[in-house]
Structure formats: C-alpha cells, structure tokens
ChimeraX commands (.cxc) that place a marker at each C-alpha (Angstrom):
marker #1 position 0.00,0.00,0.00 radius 0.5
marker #1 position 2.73,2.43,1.02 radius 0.5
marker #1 position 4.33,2.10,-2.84 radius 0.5
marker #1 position 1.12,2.89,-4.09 radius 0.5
marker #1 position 0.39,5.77,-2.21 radius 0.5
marker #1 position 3.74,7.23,-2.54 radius 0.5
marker #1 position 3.10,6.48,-6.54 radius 0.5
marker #1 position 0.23,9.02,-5.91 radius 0.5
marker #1 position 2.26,11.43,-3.74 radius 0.5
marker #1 position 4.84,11.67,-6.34 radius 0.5
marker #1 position 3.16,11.63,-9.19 radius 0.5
marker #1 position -0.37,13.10,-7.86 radius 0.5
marker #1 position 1.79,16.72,-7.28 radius 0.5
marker #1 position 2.69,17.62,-11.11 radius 0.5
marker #1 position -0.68,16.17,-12.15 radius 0.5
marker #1 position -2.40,18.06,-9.79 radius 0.5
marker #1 position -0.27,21.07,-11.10 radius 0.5
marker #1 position -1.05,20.70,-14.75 radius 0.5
marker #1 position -4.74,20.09,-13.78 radius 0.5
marker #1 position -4.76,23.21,-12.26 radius 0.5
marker #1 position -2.95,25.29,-15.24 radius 0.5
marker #1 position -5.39,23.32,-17.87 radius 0.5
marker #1 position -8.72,24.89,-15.86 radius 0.5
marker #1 position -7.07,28.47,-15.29 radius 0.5
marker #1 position -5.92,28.24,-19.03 radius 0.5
marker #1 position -9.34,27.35,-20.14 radius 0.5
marker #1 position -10.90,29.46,-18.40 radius 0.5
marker #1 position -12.69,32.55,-19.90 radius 0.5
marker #1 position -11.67,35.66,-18.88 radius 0.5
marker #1 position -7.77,35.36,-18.34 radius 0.5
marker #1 position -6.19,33.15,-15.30 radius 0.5
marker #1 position -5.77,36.48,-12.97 radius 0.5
marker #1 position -8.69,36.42,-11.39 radius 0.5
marker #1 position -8.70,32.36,-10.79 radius 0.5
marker #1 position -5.40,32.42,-8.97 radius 0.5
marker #1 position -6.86,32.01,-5.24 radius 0.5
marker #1 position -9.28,29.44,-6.23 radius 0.5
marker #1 position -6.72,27.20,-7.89 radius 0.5
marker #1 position -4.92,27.24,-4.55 radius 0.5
marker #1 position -7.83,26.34,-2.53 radius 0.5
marker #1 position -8.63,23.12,-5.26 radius 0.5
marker #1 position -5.13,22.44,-4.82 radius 0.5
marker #1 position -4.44,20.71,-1.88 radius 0.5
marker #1 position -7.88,18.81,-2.00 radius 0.5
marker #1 position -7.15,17.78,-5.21 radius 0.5
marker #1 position -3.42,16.25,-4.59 radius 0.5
marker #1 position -5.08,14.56,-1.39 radius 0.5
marker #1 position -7.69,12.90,-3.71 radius 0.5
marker #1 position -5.03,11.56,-5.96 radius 0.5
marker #1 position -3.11,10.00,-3.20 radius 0.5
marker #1 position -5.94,8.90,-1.48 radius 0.5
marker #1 position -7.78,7.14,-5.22 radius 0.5
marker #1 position -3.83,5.92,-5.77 radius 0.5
marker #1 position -4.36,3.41,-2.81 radius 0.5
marker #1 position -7.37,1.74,-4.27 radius 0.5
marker #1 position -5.24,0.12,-7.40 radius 0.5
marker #1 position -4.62,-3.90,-7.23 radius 0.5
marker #1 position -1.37,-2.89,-7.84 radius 0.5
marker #1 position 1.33,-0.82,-7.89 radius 0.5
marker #1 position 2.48,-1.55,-11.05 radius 0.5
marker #1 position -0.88,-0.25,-11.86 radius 0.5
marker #1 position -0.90,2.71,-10.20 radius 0.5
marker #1 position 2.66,3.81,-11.31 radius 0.5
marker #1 position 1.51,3.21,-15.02 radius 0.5
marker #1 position -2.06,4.84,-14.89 radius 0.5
marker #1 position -0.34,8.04,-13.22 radius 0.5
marker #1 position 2.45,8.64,-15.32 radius 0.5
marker #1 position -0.13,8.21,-18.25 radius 0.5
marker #1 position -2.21,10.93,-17.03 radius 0.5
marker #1 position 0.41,13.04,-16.54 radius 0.5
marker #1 position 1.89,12.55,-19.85 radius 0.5
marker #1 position -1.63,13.29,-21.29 radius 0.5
marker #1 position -2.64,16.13,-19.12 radius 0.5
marker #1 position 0.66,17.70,-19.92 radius 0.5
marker #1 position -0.06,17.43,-23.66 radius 0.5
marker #1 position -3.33,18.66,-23.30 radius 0.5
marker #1 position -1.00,21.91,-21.21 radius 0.5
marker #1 position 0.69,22.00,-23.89 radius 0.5
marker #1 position -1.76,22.04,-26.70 radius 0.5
marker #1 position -3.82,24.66,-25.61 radius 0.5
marker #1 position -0.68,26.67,-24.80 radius 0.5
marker #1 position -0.08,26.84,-28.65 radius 0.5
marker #1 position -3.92,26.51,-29.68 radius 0.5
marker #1 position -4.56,29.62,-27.72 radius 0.5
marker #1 position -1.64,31.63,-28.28 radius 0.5
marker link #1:1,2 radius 0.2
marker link #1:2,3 radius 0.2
marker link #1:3,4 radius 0.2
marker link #1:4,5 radius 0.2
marker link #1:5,6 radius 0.2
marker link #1:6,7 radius 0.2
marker link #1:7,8 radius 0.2
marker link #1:8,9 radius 0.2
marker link #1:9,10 radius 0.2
marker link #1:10,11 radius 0.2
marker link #1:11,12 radius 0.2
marker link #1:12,13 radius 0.2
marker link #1:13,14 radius 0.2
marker link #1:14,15 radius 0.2
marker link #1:15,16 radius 0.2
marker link #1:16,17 radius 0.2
marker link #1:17,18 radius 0.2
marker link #1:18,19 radius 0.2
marker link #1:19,20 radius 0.2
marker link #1:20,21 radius 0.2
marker link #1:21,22 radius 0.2
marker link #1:22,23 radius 0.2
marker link #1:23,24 radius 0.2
marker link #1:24,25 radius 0.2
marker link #1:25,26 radius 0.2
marker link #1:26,27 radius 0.2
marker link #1:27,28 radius 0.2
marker link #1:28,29 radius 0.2
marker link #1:29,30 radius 0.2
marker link #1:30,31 radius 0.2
marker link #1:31,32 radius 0.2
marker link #1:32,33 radius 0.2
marker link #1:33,34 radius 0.2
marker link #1:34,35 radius 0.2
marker link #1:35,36 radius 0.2
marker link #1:36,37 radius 0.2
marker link #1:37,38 radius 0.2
marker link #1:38,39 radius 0.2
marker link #1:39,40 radius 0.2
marker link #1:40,41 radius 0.2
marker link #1:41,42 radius 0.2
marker link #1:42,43 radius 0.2
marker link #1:43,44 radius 0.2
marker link #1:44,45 radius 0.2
marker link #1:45,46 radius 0.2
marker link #1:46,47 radius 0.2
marker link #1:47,48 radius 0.2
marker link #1:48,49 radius 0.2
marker link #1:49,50 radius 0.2
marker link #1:50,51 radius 0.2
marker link #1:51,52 radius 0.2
marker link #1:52,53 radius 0.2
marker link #1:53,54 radius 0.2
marker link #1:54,55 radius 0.2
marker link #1:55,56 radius 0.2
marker link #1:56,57 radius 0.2
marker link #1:57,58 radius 0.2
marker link #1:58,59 radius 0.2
marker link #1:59,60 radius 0.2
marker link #1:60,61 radius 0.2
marker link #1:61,62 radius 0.2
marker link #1:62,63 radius 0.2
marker link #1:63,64 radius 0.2
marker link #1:64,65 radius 0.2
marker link #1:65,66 radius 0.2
marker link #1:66,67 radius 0.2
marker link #1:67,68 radius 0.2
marker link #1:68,69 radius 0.2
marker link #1:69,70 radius 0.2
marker link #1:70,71 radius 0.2
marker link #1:71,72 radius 0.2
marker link #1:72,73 radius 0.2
marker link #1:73,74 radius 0.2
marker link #1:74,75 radius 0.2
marker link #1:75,76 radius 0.2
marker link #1:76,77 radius 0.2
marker link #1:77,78 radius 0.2
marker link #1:78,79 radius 0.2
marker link #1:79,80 radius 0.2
marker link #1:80,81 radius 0.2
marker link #1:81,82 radius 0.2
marker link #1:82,83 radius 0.2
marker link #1:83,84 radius 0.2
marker link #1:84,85 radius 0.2
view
C-alpha cells in the first residue's frame, strides 16, 4: 500500500499542477482572477489523488495509470498553450 500511495504522492503533485494550469488556461476571462481558487482546489485535489492511488490492485498499476495521465494532461498543457496563443 505504502508504494502505491507514494506512486500518488509523487506523481499526484505535477498532475495536480497541470490540472490546475489546464482549468485556469481554459478558463474565460484570463487566469488572474482564478489564482486564489486554484490554490484552494489544490491541496484537495493532490489529497484525492493520493488517497484514489491506494485503491489500485497494484502498484504496477498505479505507477503506469499516473504517469499516463500526466503525460496526457501535460499534452493537453501544452496544446492549448499553442492553440490559444
């Protein structure tokens, strides 16, 4: 259990961080004004990924499915950086 959660502790943090910049990027009106509410659905956020990471069969699992979401969240980051631009 422990390798799975820390799978979602160290993987949870920069998909919780490009989760965050994909809704303040899509987001009408600019990302200024969304600042202090992407900080409060931070933390809960991270917490939810470590806490879902412990519910895999395994770790192998959760190690796989994380980095894949992070690799596709990322694009997604980086897609709409030069969609938008």
């Amino acid at each position: 259990m422990w390798w799975r959660f820390s799978a979602g502790a160290v993987l949870g943090l920069p998909l919780s961080i490009a989760i965050i910049g994909l809704l303040t990027r899509l987001a009408p009106g600019g990302w200024s004004h969304l600042i202090v509410p992407a900080l409060l659905l931070f933390a809960p956020l991270w917490v939810g990924i470590m806490a879902g990471s412990t519910l895999f069969r395994s770790t192998a699992k959760a190690w796989s499915l994380l980095l894949a979401l992070n690799l596709l969240v990322y694009l997604l980051l980086w897609g709409t950086r030069h969609a938008l631009a």
